[in-house]
N, C-alpha and C positions, 0 to 999 in steps of 0.2 A: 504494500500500500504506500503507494507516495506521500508524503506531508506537503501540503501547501502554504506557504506564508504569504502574509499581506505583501508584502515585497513584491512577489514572484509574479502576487498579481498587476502588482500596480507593474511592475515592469512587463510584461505582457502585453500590458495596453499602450501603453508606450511602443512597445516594437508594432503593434496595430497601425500605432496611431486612432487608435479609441477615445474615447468623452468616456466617463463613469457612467453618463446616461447612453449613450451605446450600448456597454456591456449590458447595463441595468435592462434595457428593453429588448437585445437579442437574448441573454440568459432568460428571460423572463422573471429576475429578481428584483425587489424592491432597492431602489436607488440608495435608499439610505440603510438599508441589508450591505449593499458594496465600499459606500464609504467604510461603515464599520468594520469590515472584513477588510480593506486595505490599511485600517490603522495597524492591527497585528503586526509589529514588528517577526514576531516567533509565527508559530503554524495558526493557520486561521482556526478560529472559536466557534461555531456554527453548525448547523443539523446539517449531518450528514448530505441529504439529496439537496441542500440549496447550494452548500459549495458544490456541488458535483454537477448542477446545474451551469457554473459558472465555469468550472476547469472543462465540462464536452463543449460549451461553445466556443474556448478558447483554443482545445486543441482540433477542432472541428475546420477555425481558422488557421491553423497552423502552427500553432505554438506547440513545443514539445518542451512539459515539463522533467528535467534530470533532479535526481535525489539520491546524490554522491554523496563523498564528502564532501564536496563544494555545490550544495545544490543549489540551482536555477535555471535557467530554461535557455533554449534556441527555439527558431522559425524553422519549421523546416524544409529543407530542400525541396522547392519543386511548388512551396506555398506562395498564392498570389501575394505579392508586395502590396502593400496599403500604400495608396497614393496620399500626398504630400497635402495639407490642406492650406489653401493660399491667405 
C-alpha cells in the first residue's frame, strides 16, 4: 500500500498544472476535503475511498506515485503534458 502525503499531492498538481478546484471537481471531492488533505505535511488523514478518489484521478492523469525511500512521484512517460496557462 502506498502512503500519500499532502506534499505528493500538492506537487502532482503542480506537474498538472491543476487549480485545487480542478482536482476538487475531476476527483469528485469537496474542495475544502483537498485543501485539508494538502496541508498534511506526513501521509494524508482521510477515509480511505476519498483519498483514493483523489490518487485514481491523478494517476488516471498521469502521475505515478513512488514510495521508496525517497518517496514522490513522476509523470509518466507517454502522459499528455498539461498545457501552460497564459
Amino acid at each position: 500500500m502506498i502512503i500519500i502525503s499532502g506534499r505528493q499531492i500538492r506537487a502532482a498538481r503542480a506537474l498538472l498544472n491543476w487549480t485545487q478546484r480542478e482536482l476538487s471537481k475531476k476527483s469528485k471531492v469537496a474542495f475544502g476535503t483537498i485543501q485539508r488533505m494538502e496541508k498534511f505535511d506526513g501521509p494524508v488523514e482521510s477515509r480511505t475511498e476519498t483519498l483514493a478518489k483523489v490518487v485514481t484521478v491523478l494517476e488516471k492523469a498521469g502521475i505515478e506515485f513512488l514510495n521508496s525511500e525517497s518517496p514522490g512521484l513522476r509523470l509518466r512517460a507517454g502522459a499528455v503534458q498539461p498545457k501552460k496557462k497564459a
